[in-house]
NUKE-978186 format. One record per residue: residue number from 1; x, y, z of N, C-alpha, C in turn; residue in three letters. Coordinates in steps of 0.001 Angstrom, whole numbers, plus 500000, padded with zeros to 6 digits. Layout:
NODE NUM X Y Z X Y Z X Y Z ala
...
//
This chain:
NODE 1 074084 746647 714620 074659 747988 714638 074202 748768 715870 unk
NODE 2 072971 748540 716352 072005 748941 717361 072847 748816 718718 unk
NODE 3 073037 747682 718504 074027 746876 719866 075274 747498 719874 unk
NODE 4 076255 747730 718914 077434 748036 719049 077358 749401 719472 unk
NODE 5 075959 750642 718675 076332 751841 719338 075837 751926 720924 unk
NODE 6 074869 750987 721385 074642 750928 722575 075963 750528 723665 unk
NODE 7 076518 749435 722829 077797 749061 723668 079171 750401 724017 unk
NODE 8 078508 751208 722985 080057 752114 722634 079939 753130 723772 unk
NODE 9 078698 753973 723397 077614 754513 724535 077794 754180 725887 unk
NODE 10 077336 752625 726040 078287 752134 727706 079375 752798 727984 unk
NODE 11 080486 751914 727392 081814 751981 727161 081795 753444 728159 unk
NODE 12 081006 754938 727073 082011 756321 727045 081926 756807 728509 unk
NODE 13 080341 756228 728866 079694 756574 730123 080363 756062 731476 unk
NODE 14 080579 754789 730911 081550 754079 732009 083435 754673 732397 unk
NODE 15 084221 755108 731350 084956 755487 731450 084763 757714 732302 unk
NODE 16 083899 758002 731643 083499 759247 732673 083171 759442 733994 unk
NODE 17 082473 758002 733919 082272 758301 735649 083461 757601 736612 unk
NODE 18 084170 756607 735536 085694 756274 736396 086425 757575 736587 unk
NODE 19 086498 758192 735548 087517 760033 735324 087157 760657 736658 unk
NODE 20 085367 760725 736679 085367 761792 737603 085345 761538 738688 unk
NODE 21 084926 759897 738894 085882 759069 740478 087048 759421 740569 unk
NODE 22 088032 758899 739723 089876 758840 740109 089530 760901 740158 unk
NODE 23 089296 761826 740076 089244 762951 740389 088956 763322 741475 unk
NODE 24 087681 762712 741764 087677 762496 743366 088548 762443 744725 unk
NODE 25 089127 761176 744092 089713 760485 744816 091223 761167 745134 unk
NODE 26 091746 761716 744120 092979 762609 743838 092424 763876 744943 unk
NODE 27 091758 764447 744199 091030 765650 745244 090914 765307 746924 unk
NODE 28 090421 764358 747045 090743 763560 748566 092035 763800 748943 unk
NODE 29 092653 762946 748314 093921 762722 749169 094557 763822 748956 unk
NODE 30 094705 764519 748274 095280 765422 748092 095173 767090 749330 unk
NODE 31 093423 766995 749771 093164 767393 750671 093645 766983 751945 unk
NODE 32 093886 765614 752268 094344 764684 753238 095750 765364 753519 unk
NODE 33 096290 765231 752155 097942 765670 752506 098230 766924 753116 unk
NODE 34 097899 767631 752256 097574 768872 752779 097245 769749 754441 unk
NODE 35 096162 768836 754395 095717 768818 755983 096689 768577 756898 unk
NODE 36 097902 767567 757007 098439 766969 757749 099274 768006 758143 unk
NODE 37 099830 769095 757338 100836 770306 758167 099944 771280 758629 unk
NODE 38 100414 770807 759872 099844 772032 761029 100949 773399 761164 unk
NODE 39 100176 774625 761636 101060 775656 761554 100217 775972 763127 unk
NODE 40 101313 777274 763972 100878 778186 764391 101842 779032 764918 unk
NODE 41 101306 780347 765190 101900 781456 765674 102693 781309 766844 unk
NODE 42 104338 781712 767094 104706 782140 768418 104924 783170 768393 unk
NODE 43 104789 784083 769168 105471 785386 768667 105506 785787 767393 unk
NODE 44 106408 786142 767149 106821 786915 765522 106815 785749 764265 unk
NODE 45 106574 784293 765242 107323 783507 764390 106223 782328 763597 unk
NODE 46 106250 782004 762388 105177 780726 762394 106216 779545 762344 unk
NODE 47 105211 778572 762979 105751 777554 762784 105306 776512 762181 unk
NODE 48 105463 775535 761357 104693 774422 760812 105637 773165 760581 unk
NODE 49 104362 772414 760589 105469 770903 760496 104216 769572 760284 unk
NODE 50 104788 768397 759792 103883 767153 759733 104399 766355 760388 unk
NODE 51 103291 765986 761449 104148 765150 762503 104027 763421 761603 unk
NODE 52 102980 763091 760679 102854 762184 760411 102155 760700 760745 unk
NODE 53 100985 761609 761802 100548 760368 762803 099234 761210 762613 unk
NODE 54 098269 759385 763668 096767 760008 763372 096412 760345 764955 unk
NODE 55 097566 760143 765915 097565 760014 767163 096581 761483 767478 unk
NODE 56 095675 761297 768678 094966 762876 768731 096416 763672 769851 unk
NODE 57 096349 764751 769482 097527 765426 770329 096898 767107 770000 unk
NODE 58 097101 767972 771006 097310 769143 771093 098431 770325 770387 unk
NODE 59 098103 771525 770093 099221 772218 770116 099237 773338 770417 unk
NODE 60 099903 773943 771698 099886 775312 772413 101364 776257 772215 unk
NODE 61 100999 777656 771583 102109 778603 772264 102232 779464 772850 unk
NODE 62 103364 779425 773618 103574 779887 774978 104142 781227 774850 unk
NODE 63 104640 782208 775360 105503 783487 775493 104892 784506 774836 unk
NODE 64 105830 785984 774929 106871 785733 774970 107272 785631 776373 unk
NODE 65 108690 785143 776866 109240 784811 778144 110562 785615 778214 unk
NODE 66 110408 786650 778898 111752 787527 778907 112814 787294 779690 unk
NODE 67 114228 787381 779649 114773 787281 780354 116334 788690 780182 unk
NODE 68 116762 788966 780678 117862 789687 780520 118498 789624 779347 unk
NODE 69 118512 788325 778721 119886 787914 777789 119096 787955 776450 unk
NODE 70 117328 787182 776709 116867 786829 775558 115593 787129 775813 unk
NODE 71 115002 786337 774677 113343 786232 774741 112736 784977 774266 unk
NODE 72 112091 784341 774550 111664 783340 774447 110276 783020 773768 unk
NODE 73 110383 782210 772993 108984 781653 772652 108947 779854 772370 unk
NODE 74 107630 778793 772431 107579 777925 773091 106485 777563 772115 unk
NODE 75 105985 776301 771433 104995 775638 771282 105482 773911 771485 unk
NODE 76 104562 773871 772353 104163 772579 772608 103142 771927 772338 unk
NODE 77 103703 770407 772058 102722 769294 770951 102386 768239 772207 unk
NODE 78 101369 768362 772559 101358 767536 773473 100189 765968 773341 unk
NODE 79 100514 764950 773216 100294 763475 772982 099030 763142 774258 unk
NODE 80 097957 763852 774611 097037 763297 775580 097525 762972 777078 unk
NODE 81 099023 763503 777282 099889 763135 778609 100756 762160 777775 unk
NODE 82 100570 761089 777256 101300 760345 777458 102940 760942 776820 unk
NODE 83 103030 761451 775680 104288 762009 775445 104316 763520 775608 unk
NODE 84 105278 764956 775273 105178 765873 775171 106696 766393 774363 unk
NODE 85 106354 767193 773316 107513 767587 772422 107471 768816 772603 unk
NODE 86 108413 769640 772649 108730 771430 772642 109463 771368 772060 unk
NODE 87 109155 772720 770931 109641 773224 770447 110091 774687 770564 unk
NODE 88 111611 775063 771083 111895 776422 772052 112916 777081 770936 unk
NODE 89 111923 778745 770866 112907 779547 769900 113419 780822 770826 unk
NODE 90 114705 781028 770731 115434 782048 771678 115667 782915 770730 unk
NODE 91 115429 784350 771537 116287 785661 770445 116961 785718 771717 unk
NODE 92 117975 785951 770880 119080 786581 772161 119576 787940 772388 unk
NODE 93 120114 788672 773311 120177 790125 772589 121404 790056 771946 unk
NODE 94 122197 789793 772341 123619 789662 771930 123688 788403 770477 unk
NODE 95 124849 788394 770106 125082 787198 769186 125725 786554 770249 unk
NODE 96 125773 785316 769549 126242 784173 769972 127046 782963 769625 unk
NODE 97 128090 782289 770056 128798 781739 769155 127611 780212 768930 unk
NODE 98 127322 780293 767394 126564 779567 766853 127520 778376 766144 unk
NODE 99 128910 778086 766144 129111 777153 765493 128875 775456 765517 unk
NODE 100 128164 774786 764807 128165 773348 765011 128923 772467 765499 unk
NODE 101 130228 772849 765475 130904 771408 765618 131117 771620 767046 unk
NODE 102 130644 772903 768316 130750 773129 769469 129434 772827 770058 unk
NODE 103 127886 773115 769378 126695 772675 769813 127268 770528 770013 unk
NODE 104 127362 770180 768311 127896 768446 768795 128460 767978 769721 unk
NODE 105 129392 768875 770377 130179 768306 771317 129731 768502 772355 unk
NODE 106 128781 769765 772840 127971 769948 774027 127326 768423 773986 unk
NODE 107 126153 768632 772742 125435 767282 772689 126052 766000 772593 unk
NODE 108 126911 765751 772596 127434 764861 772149 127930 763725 773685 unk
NODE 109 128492 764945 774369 128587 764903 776318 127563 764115 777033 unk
NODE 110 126540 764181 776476 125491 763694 777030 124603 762383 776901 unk
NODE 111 125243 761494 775831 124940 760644 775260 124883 759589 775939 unk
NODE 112 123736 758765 776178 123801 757596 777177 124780 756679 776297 unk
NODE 113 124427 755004 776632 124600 754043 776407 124103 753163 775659 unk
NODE 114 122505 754312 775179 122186 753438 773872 123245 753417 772907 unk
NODE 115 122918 751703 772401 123566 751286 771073 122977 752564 770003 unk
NODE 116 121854 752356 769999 121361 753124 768674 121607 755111 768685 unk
NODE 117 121794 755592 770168 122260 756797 770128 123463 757025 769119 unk
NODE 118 123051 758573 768923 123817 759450 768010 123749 760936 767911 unk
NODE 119 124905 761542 767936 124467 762836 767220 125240 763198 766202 unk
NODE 120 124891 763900 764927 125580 764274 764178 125218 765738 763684 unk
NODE 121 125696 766406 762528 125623 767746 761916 124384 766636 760495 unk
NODE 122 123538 767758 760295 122559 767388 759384 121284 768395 759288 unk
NODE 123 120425 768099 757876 119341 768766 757685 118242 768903 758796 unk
NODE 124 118157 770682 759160 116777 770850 759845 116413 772229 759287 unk
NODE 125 115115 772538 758589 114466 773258 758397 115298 774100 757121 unk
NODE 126 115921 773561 756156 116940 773798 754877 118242 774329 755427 unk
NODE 127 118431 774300 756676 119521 774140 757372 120693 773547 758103 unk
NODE 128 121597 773719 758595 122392 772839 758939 122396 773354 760375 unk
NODE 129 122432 771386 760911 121962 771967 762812 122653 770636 763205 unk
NODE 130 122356 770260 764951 122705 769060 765280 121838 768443 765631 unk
NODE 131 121743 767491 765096 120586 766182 765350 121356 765032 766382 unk
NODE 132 120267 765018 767624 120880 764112 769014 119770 762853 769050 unk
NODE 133 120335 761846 769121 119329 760736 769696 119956 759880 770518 unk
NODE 134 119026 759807 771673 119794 759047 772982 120215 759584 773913 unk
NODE 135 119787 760630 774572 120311 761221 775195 119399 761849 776091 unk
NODE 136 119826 762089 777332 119054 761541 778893 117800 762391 779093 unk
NODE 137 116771 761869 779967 115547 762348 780502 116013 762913 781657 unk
NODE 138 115492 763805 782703 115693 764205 783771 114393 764334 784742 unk
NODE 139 114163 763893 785943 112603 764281 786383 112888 765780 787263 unk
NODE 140 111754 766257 788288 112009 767300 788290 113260 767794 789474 unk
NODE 141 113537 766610 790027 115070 766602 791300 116074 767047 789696 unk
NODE 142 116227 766689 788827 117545 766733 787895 118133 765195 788068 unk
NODE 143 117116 764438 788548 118032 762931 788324 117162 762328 787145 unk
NODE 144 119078 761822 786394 118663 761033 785164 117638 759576 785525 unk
NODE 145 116364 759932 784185 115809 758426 784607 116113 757607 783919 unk
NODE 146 115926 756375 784295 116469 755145 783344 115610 754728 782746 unk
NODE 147 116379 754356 781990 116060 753405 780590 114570 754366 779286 unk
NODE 148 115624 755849 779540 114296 756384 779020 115483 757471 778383 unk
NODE 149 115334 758146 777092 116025 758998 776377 115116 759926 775276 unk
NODE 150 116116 760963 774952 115402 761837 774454 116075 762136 773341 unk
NODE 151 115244 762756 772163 115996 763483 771077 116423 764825 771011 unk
NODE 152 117060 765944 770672 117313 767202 770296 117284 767854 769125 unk
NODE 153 117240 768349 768754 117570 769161 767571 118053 770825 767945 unk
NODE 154 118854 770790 766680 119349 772666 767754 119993 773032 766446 unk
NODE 155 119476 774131 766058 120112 774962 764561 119729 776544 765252 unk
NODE 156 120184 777215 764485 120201 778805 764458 119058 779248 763333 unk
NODE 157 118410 780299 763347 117556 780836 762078 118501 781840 761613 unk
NODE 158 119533 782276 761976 120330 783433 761102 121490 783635 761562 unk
NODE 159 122731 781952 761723 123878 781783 761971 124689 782684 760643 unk
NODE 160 125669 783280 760744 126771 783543 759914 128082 783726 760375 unk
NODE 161 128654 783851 759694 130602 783240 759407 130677 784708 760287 unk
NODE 162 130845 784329 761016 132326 785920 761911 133258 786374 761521 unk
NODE 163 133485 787697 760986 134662 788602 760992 135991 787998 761758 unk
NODE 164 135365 787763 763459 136626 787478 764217 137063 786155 764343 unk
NODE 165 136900 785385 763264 137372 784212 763185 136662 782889 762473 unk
NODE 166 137256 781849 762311 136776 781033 762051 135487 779989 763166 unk
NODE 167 134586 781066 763217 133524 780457 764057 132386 780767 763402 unk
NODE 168 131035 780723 763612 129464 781439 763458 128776 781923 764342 unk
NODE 169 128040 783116 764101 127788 783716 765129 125536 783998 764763 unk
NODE 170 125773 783961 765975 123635 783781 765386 123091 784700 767039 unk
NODE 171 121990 784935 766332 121021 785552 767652 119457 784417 767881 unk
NODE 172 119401 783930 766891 117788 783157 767367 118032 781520 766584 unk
NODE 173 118349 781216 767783 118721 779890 768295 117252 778826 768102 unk
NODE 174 117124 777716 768175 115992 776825 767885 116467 775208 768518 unk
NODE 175 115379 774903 769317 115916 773650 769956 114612 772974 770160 unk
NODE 176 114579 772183 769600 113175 770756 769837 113526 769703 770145 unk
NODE 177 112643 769337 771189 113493 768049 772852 112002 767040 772757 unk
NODE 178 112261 766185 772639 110970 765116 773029 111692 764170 773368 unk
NODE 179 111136 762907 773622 110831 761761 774390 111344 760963 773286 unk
NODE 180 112483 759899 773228 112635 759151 772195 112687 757683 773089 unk
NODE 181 111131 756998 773301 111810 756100 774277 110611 754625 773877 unk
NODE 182 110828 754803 772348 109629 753701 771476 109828 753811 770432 unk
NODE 183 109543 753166 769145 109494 753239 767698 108128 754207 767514 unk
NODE 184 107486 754039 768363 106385 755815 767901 107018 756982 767993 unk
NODE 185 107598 757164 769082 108351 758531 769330 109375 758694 768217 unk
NODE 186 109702 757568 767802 110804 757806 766698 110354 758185 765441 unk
NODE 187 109042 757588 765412 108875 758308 764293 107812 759142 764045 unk
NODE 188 107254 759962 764802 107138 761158 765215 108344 762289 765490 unk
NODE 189 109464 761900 765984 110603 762725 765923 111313 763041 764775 unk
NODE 190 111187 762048 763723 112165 762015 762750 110906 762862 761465 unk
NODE 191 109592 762459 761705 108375 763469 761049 108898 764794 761254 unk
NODE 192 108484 765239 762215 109331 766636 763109 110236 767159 762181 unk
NODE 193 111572 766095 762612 112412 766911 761914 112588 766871 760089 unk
NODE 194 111929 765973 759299 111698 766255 757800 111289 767633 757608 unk
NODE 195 110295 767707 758551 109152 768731 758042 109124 769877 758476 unk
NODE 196 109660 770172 760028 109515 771424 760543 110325 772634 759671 unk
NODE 197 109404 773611 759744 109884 774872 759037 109610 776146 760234 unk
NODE 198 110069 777262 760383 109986 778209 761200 110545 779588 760556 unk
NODE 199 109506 780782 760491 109500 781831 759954 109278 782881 760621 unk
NODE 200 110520 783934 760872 109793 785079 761346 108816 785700 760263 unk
NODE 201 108074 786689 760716 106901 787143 760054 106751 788455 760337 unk
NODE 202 107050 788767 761444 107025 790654 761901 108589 790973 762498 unk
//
């Protein structure tokens, strides 16, 4: 009888300290996950996103950057040199014709010769934007380089339907350009775009 309550005793002790391991361990990762969305301030605006990598990389923002028409703000993710992603938010003063199926066809112009290039209309940031892949690098002359392409993304934060027609009209525009020229960049780009969110705040 001695033995069995000793065994039972084991047993309860052994299953508690598994509980408050797998608790642990939950608590870990759970911190882990967590950790992985980075945020920061541009201007008025936050931004956050999970790029999904353990790669060490930077992240700086820039502006604001004025210009006549707009204003600008800028964070860049930058990969140790070897890659660099921006992410560029425009207010504009004016509206602007924001409709998609005219951003696609801009983007669309530009599309190399990759097989695997594309652009289509699709999810960015619970929105609807154009998603580009394949499409050209430039150095700083403006000549295309080879055998090297880039991704886009381009949505509006506050497109709506126009009075004067069947178009959309928006003031703060959003466009994120990186390097799509490896299966890392790809999927770092396609992280990006799951995850990125962007909020004005003031």
């Amino acid at each position: 009888m001695e033995k069995n309550l000793t065994a039972l005793r084991y047993e309860v002790i052994t299953m508690k300290i598994s509980a408050v391991l797998g608790m642990i361990l939950f608590l870990a990762a759970a911190s882990v996950a967590s950790a992985a969305t980075e945020k920061i301030s541009a201007g008025p605006f936050e931004v956050s996103f999970d790029l999904n990598t353990t790669e060490n990389h930077t992240i700086e923002a820039l502006g604001p950057a004025e210009t006549n028409m707009s204003t600008g703000y800028t964070v860049m993710i930058d990969f140790a040199g070897m890659s660099t992603l921006g992410i560029y938010i425009s207010e504009l003063n004016e509206v602007e014709d924001a409709t998609l199926n005219s951003l696609k066809e801009v983007l669309a112009s530009k599309v190399t010769d990759d097989p695997d290039a594309s652009v289509e209309i699709g999810a960015i940031d619970g929105r609807e934007g154009v998603i580009g892949f394949g499409l050209p690098i430039y150095d700083e002359n403006l000549q295309m380089i080879e055998n090297e392409t880039s991704f886009e993304y381009v949505y509006w934060l506050d497109s709506e339907k126009c009075e004067c027609g069947p178009v959309y009209v928006g003031k703060t525009q959003v466009r994120v350009i990186g390097p799509w020229i490896s299966e890392w960049d790809d999927a770092i780009a396609r992280s990006l775009l799951d995850s990125l969110k962007i909020a004005k705040t003031a």
